[in-house]
Kinemage of the C-alpha trace (Angstrom):
@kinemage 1
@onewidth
@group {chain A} dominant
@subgroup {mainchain}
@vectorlist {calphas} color= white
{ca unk a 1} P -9.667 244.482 56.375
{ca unk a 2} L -6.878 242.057 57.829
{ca unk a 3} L -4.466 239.922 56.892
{ca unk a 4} L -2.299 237.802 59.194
{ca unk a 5} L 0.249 235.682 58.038
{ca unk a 6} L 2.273 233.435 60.169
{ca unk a 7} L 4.135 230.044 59.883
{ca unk a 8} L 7.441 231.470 59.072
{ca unk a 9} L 10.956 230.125 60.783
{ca unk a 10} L 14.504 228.531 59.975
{ca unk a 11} L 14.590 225.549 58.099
{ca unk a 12} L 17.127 223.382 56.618
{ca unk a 13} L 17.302 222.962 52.786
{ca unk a 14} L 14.663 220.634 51.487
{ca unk a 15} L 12.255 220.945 54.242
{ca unk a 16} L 9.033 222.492 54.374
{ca unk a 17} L 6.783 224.710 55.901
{ca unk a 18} L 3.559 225.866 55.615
{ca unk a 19} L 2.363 229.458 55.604
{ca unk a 20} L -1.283 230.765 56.979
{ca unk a 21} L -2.690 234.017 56.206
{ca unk a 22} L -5.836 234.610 58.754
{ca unk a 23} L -7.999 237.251 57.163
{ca unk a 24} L -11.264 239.052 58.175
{ca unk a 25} L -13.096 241.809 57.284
{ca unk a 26} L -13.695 241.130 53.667
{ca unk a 27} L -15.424 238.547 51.316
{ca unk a 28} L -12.438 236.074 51.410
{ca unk a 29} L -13.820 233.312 48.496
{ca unk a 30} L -14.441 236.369 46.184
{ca unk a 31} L -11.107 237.978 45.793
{ca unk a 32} L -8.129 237.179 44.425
{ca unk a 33} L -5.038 236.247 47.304
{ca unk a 34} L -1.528 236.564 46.062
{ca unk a 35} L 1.706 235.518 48.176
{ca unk a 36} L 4.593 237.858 47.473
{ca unk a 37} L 8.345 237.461 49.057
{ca unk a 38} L 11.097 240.181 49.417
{ca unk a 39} L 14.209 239.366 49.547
{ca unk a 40} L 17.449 242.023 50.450
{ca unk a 41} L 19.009 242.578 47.178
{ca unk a 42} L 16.552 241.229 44.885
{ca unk a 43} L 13.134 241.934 43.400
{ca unk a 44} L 10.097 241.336 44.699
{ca unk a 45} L 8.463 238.662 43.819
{ca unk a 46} L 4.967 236.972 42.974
{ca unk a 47} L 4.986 233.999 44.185
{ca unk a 48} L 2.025 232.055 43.784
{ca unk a 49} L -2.232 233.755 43.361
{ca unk a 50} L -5.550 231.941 43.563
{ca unk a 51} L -8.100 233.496 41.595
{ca unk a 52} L -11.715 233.889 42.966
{ca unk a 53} L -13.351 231.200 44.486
{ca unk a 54} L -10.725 229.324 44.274
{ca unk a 55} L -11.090 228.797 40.450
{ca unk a 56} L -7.639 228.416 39.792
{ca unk a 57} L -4.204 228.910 40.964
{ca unk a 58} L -0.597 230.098 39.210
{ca unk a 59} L 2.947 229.959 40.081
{ca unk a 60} L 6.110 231.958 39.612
{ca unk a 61} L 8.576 229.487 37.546
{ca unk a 62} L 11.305 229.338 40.575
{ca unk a 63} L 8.382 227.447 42.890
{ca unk a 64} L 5.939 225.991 40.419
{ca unk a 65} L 6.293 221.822 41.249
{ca unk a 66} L 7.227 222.704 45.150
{ca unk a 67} L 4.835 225.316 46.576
{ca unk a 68} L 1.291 225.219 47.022
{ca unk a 69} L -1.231 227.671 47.404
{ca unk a 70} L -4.744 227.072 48.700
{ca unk a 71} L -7.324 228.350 51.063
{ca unk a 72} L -10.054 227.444 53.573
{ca unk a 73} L -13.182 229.744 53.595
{ca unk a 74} L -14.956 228.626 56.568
{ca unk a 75} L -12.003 229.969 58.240
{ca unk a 76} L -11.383 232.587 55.762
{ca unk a 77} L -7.863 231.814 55.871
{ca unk a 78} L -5.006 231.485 53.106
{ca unk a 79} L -2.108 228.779 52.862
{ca unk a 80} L 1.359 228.279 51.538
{ca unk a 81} L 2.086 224.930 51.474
{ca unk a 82} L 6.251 225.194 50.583
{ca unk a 83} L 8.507 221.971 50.181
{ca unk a 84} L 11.830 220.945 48.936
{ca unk a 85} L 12.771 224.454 50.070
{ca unk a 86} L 15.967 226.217 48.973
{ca unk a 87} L 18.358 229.131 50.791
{ca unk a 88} L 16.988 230.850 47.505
{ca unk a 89} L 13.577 230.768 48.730
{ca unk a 90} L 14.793 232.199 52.167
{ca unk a 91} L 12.879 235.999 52.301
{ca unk a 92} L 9.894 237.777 54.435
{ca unk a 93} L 6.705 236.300 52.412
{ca unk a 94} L 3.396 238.570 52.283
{ca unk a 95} L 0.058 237.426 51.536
{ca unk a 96} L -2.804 240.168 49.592
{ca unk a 97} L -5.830 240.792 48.327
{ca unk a 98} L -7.085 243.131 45.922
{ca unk a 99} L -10.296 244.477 47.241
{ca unk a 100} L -12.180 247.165 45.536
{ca unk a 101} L -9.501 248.315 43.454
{ca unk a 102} L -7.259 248.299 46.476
{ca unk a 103} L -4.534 246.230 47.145
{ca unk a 104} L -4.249 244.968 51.150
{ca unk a 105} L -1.546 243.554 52.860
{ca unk a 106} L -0.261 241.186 55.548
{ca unk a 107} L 2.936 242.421 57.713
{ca unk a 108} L 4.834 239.277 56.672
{ca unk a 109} L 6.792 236.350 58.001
{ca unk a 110} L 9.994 235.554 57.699
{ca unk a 111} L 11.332 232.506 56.069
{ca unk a 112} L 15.026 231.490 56.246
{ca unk a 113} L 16.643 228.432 54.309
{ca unk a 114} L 19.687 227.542 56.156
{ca unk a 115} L 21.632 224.781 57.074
């Protein structure tokens, strides 16, 4: 099992970016994906989950109206889609799936909101 994000970088308040998470080795449109962020000093945070097959989707309140989450499953591969961003948003993002009871995760990219 792998997960790969990547798509991080610095950006400027109010732009966007779009994160990928490349996975293999697993059934990709039957899990569940989640996209976590870690930021020094705070909590961790769920940001955003697509159920299986893509059935639905949920947000945490501070993104809901400006991320995105979606997926492609001929590439097996996970996206972010983050605008409008914010220095708040600025932390290393991660990208999981529960497989079998056991949770698996990406090694993260960094996002930074700066001006």
């Amino acid at each position: 099992v792998q997960l790969v994000e990547s798509g991080g970088g610095l950006v400027q308040p109010g732009g966007s970016l779009r994160l990928s998470c490349a996975t293999s080795g697993f059934a990709f449109r039957r899990v569940c994906t989640y996209w976590y962020r870690y930021a020094p000093g705070k909590e961790s945070e769920l940001v955003a989950e697509m159920t299986t097959l893509g059935a639905g989707t949920s947000y945490a309140d501070s993104v809901k109206g400006r991320f995105t989450v979606s997926r492609d499953t001929v590439w097996n591969t996970g996206y972010l889609q983050m605008n409008s961003l914010k220095p708040e948003d600025t932390a290393v993002y991660y990208c999981s799936a529960r497989i079998d009871g056991v949770t698996h995760w990406g090694q993260g990219t960094q996002v930074t909101v700066s001006s």
